[in-house]
Backbone as CSV, one residue per row, in Angstrom:
resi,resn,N_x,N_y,N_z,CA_x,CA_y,CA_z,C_x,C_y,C_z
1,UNK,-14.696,7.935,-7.765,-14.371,7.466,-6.433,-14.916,8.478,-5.440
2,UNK,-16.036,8.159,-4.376,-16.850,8.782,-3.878,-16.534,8.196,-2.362
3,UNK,-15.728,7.306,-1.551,-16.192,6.908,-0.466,-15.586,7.222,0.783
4,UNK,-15.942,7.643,1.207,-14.975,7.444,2.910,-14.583,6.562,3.241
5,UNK,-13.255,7.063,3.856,-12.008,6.050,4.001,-11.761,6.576,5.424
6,UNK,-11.154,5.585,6.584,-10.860,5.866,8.102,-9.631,5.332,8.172
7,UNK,-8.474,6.166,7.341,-7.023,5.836,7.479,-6.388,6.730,7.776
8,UNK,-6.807,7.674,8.084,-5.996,9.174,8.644,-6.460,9.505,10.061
9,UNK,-7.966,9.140,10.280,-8.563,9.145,11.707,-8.505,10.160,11.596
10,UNK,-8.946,10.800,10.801,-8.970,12.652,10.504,-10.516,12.873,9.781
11,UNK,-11.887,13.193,10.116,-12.590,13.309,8.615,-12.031,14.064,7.780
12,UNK,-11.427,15.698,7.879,-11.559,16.339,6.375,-9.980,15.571,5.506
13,UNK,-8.805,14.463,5.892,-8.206,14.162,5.646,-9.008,12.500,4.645
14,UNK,-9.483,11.840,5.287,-10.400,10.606,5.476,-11.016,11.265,3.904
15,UNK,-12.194,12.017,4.175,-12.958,12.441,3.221,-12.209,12.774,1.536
16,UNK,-10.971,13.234,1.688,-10.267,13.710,0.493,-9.428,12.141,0.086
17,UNK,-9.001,11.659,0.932,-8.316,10.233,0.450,-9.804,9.014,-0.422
18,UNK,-11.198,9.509,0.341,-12.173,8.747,-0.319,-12.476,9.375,-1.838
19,UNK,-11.919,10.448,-2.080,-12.390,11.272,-3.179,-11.526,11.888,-3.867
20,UNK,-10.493,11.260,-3.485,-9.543,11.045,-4.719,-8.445,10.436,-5.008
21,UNK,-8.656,9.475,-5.648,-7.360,8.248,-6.415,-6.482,8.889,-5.892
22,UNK,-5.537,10.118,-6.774,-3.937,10.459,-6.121,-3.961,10.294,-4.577
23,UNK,-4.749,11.029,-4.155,-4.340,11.372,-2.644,-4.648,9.906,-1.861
24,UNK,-5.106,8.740,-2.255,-5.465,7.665,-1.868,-4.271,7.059,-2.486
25,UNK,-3.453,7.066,-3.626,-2.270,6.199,-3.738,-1.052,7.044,-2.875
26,UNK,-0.920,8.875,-2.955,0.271,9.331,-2.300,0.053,8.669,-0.890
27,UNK,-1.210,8.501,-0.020,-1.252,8.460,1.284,-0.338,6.623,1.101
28,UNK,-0.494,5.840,0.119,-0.182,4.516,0.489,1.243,5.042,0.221
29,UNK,1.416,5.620,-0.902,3.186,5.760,-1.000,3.923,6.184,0.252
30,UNK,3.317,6.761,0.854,3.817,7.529,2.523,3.946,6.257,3.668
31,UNK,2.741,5.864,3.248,3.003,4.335,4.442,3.759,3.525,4.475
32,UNK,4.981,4.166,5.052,6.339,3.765,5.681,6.969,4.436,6.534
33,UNK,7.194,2.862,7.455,8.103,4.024,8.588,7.626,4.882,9.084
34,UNK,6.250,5.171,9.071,5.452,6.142,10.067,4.227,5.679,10.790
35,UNK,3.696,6.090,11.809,1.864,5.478,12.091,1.276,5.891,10.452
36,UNK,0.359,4.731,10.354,-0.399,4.500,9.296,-1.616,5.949,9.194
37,UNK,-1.875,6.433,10.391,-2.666,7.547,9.957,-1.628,9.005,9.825
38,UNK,-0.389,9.228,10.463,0.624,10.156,10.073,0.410,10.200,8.233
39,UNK,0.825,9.164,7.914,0.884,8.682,6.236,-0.099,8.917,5.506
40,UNK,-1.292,8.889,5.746,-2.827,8.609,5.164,-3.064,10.225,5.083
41,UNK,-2.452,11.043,6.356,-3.019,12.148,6.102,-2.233,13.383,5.771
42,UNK,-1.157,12.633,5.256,-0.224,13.466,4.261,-0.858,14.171,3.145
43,UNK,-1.758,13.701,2.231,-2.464,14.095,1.191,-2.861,15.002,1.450
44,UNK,-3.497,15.188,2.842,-4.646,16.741,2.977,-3.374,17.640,3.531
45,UNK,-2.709,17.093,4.056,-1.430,18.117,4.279,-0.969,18.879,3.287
46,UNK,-0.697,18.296,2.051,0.138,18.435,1.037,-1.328,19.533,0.513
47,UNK,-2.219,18.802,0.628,-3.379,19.333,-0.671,-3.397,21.239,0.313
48,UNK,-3.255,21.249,1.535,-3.772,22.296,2.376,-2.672,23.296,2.307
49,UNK,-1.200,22.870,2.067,-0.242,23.661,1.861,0.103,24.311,0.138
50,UNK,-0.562,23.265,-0.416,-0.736,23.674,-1.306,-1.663,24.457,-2.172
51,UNK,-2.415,24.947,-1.030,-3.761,25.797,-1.122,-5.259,25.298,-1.979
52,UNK,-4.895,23.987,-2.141,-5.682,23.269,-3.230,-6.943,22.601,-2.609
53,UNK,-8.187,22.324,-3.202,-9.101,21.734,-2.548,-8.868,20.021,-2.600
54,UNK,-7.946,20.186,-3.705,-7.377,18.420,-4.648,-6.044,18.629,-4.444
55,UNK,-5.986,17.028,-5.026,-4.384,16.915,-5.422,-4.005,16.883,-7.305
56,UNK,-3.306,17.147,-7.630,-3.185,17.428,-8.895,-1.482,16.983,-9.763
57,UNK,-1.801,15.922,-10.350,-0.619,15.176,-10.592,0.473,16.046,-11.356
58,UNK,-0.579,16.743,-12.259,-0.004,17.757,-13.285,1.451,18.795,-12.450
59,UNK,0.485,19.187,-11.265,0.866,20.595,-10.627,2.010,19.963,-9.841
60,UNK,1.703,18.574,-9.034,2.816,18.429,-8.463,4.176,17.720,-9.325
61,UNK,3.930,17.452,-10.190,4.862,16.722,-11.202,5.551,17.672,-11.468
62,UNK,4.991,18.968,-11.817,5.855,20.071,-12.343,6.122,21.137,-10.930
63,UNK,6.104,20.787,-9.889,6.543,21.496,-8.851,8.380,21.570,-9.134
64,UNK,8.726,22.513,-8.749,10.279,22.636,-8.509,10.504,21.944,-7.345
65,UNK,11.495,21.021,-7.630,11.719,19.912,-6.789,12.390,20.221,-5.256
66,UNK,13.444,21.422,-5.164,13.708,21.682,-3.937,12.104,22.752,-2.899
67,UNK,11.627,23.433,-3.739,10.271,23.794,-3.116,9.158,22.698,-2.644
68,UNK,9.401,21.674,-3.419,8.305,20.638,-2.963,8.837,20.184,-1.766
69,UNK,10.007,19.774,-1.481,10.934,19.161,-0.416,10.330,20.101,0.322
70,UNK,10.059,20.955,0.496,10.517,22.201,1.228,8.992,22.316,2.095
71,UNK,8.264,22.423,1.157,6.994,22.216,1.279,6.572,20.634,2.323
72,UNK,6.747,19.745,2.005,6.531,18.801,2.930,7.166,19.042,4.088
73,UNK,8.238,19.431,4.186,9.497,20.031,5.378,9.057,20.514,6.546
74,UNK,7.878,21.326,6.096,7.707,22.621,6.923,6.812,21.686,8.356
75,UNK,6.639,22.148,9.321,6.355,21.743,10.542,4.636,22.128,10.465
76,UNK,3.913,20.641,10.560,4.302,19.286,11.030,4.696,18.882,9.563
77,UNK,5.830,18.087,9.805,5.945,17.456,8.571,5.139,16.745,7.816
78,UNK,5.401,16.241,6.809,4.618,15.377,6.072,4.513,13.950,6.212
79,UNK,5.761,13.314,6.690,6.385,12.108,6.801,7.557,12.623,7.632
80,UNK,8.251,11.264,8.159,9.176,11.119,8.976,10.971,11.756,7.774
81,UNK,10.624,11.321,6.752,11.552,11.697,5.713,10.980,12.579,4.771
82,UNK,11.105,13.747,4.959,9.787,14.644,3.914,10.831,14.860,2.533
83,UNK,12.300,14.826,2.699,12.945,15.326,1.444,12.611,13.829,0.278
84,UNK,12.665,12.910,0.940,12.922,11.632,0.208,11.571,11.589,0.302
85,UNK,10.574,11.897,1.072,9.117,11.348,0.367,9.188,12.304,-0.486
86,UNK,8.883,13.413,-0.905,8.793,14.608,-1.714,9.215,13.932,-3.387
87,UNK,10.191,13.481,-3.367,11.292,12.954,-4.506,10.153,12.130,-4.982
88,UNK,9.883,10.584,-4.035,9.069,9.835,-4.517,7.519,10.134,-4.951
89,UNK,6.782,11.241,-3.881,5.559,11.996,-4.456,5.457,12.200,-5.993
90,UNK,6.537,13.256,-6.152,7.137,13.642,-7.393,7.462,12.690,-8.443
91,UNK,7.976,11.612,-8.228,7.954,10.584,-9.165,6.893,9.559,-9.618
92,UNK,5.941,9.858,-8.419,4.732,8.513,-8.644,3.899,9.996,-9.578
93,UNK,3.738,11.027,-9.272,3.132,12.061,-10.567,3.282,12.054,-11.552
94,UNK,5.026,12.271,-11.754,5.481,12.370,-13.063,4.621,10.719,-13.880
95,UNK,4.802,9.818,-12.627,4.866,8.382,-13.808,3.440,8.488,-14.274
96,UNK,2.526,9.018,-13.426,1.113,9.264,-13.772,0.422,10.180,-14.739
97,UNK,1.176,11.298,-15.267,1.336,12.449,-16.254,1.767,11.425,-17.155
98,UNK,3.473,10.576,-17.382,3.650,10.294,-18.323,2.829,9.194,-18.964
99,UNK,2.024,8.088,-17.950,1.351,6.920,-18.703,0.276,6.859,-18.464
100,UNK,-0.270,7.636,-17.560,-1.852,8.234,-17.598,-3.107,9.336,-17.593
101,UNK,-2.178,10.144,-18.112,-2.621,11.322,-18.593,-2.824,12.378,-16.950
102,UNK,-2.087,11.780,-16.221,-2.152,12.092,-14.826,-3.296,12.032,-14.472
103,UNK,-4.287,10.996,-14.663,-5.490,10.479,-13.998,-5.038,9.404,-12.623
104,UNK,-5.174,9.336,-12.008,-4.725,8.091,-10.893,-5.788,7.103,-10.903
105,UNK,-6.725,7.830,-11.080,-7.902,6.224,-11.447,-7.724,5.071,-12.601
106,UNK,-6.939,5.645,-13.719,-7.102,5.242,-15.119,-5.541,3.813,-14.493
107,UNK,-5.074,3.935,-13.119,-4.334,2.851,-13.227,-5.532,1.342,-12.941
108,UNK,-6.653,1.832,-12.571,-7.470,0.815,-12.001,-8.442,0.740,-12.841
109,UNK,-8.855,1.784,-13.739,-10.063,2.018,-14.452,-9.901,0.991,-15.758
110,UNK,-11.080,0.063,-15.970,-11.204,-1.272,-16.881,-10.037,-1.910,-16.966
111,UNK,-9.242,-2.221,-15.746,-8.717,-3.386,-15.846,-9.333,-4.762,-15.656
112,UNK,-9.272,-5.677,-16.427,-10.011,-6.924,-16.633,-9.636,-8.117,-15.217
113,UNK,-8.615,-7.816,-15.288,-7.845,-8.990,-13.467,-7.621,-8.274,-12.880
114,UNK,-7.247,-9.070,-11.586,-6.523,-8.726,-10.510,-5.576,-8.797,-10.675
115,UNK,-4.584,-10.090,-11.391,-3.545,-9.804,-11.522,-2.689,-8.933,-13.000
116,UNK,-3.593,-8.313,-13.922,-3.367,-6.853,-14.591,-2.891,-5.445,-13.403
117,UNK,-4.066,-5.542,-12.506,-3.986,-4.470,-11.912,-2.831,-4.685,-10.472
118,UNK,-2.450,-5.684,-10.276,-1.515,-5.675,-9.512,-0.131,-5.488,-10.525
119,UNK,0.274,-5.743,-11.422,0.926,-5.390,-12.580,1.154,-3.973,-12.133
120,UNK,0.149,-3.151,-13.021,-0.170,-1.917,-13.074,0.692,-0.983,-11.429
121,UNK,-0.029,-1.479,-10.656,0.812,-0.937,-9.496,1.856,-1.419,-9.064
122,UNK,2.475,-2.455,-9.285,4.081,-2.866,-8.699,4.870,-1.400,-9.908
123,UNK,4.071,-1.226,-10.736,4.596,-0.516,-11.901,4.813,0.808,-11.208
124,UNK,4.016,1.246,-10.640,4.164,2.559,-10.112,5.104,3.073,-9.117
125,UNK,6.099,4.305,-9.258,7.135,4.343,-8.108,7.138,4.052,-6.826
126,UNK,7.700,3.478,-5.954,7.290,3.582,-4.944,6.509,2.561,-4.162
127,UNK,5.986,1.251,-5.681,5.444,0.757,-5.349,5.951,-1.117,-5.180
128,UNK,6.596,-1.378,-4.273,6.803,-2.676,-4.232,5.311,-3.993,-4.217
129,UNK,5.886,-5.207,-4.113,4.531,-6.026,-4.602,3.627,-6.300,-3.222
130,UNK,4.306,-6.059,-1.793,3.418,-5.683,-0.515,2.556,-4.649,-0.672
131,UNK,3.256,-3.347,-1.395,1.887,-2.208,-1.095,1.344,-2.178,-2.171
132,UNK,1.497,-2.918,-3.381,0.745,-2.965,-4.143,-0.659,-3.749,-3.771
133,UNK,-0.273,-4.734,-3.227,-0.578,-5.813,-3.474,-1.977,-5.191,-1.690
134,UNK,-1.508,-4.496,-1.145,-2.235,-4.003,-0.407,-3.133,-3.064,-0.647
135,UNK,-2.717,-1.897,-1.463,-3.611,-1.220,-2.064,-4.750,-1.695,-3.002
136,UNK,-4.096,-2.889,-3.694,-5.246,-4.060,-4.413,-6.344,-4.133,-3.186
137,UNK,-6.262,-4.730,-2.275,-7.069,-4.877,-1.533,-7.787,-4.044,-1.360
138,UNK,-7.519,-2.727,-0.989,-7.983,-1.488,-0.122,-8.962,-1.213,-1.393
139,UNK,-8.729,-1.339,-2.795,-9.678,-0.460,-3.687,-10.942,-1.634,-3.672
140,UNK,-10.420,-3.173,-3.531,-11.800,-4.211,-3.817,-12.624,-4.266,-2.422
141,UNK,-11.810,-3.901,-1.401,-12.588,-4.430,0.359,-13.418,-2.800,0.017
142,UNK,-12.712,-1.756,-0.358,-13.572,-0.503,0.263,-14.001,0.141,-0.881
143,UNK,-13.585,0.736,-1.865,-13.587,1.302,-2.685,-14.658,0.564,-3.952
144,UNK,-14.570,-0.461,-4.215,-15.381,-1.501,-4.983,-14.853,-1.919,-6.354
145,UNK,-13.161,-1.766,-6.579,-12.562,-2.188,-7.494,-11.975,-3.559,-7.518
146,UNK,-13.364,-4.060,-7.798,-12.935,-5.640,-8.225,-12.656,-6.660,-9.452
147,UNK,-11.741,-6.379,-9.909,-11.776,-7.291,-11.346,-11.869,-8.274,-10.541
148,UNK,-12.055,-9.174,-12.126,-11.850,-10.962,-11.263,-10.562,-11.458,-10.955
149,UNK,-10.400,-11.940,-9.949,-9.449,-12.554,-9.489,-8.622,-11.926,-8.730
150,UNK,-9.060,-10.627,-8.147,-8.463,-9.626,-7.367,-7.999,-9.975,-5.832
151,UNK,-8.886,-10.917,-5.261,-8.764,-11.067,-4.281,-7.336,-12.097,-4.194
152,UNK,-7.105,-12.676,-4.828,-6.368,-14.044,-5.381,-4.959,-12.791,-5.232
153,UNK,-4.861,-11.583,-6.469,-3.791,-10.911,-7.213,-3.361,-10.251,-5.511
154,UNK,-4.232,-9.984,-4.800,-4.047,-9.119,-3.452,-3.570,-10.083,-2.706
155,UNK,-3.516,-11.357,-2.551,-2.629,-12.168,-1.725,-3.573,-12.522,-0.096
156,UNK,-2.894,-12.592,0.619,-3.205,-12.619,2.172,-4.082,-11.285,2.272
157,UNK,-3.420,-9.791,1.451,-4.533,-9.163,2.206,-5.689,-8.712,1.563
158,UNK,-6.300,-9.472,0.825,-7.326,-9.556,-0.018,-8.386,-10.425,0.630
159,UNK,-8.168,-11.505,1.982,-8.395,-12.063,2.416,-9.951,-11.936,2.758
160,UNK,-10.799,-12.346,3.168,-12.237,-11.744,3.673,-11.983,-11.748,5.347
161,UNK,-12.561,-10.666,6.067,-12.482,-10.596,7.360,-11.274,-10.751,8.091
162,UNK,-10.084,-10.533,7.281,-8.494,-10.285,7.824,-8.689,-8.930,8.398
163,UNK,-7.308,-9.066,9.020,-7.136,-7.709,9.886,-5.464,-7.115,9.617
164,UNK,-4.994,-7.475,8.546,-3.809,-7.500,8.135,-2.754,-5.924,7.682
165,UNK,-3.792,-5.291,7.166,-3.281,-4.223,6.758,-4.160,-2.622,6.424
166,UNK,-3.572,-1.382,5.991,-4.770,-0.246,6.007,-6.073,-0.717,4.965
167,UNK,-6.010,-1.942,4.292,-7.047,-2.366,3.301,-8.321,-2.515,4.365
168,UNK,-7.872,-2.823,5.327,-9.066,-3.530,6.284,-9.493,-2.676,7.535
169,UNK,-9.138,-1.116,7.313,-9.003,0.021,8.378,-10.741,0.616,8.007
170,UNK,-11.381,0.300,8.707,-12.678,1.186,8.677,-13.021,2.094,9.950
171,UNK,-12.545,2.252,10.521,-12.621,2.931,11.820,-11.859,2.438,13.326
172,UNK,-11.831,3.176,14.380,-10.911,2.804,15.186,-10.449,1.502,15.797
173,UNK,-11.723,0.422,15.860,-12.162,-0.867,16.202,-11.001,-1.777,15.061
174,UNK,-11.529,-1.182,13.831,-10.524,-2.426,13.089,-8.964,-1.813,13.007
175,UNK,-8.991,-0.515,13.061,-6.999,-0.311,13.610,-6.856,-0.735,14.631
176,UNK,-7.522,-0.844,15.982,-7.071,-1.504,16.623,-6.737,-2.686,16.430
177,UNK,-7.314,-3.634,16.205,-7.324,-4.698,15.365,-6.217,-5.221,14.201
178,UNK,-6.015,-4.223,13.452,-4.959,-4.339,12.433,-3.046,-4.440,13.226
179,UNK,-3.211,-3.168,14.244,-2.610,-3.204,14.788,-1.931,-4.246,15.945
180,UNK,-2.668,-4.880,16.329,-2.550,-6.313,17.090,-1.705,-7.215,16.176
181,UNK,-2.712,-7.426,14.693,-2.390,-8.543,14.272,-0.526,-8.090,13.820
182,UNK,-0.194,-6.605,13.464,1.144,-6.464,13.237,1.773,-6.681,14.379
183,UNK,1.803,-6.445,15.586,2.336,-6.651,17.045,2.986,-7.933,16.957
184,UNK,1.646,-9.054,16.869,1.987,-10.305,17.070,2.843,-10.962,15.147
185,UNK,2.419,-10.283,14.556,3.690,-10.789,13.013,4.932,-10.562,13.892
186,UNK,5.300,-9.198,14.502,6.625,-8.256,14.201,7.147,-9.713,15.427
187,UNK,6.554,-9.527,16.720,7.117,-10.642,17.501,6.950,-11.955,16.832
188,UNK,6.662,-12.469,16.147,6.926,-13.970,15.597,8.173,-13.845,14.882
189,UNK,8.252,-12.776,13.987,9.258,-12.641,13.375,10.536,-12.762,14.275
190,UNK,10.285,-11.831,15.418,11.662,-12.459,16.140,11.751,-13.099,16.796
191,UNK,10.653,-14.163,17.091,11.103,-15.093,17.986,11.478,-16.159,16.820
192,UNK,11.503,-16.150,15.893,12.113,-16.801,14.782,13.614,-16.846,14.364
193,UNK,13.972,-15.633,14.495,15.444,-15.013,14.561,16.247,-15.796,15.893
194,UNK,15.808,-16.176,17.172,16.321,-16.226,17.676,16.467,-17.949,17.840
């Protein structure tokens, strides 16, 4: 995985999420409850406090769990909840040490479908069937992980030329863009409620 990614609106953040699986799934695990580039550029945060040029499933799996907290903690934070992201960081590692040799690619690497590899990630902590099902997208729209039927397993945001989610973030033009189209969901949603 070699590509630039414009979800942090950061290059040396951008550049490390294109070049490497973990830090491209921790940045989706983060995307909550925060701006989408706060989240995205957690990885280089984490990778920079951690003096590392990478992220390393091994190292953070076996971090001591109140130091890792501690570590995201520190100002600027990592996330809006750094103790409870920390926990979940820590758990999407461990699950990656225990069933993939802590490779983060090997959750995508020769899977035959889309809907295998959406499997594969609802599987992962952290990961419900929206951000899975979004990150599906993000690896076939940008990255070039397309089994067959991926677009289908990714749902709405697998879509071609949607503006739905960070799958479809290539630079400031389409966040703007992405961002609209959530504006007008969040208000439908409540003019529905009412």
């Amino acid at each position: 995985m070699d590509n630039t990614l414009h979800l942090a609106q950061q290059p040396e953040a951008d550049e490390l999420l294109g070049r490497s699986p973990l830090a491209a799934l921790i940045g989706m695990l983060l995307d909550q409850q925060v701006p989408m580039e706060w989240a995205f550029s957690g990885p280089y945060t984490i990778a920079r406090r951690l003096e590392a040029d990478d992220l390393d499933s091994h190292a953070i799996a076996a971090y001591a769990p109140e130091a890792f907290a501690a570590l995201l903690s520190q100002k600027p934070a990592v996330h809006r909840y750094p103790g409870a992201m920390a926990k979940r960081v820590q758990q999407l590692c461990r699950y990656l040490v225990e069933h993939y040799e802590g490779d983060a690619a090997a959750v995508w690497t020769g899977v035959d479908t889309g809907a295998e590899l959406l499997q594969r990630l609802t599987d992962l902590p952290g990961f419900g069937q929206q951000k899975a099902q979004i990150f599906l997208a993000l690896l076939g729209k940008q990255l070039g992980v397309r089994p067959r039927g991926w677009r289908v397993a990714a749902g709405a945001y697998g879509e071609e030329g949607s503006y739905r989610s960070a799958a479809d973030i290539t630079g400031p033009e389409s966040l703007a863009k992405v961002r609209a189209y959530k504006q007008q969901a969040k208000a439908a949603k409540k003019a529905e409620r009412k």
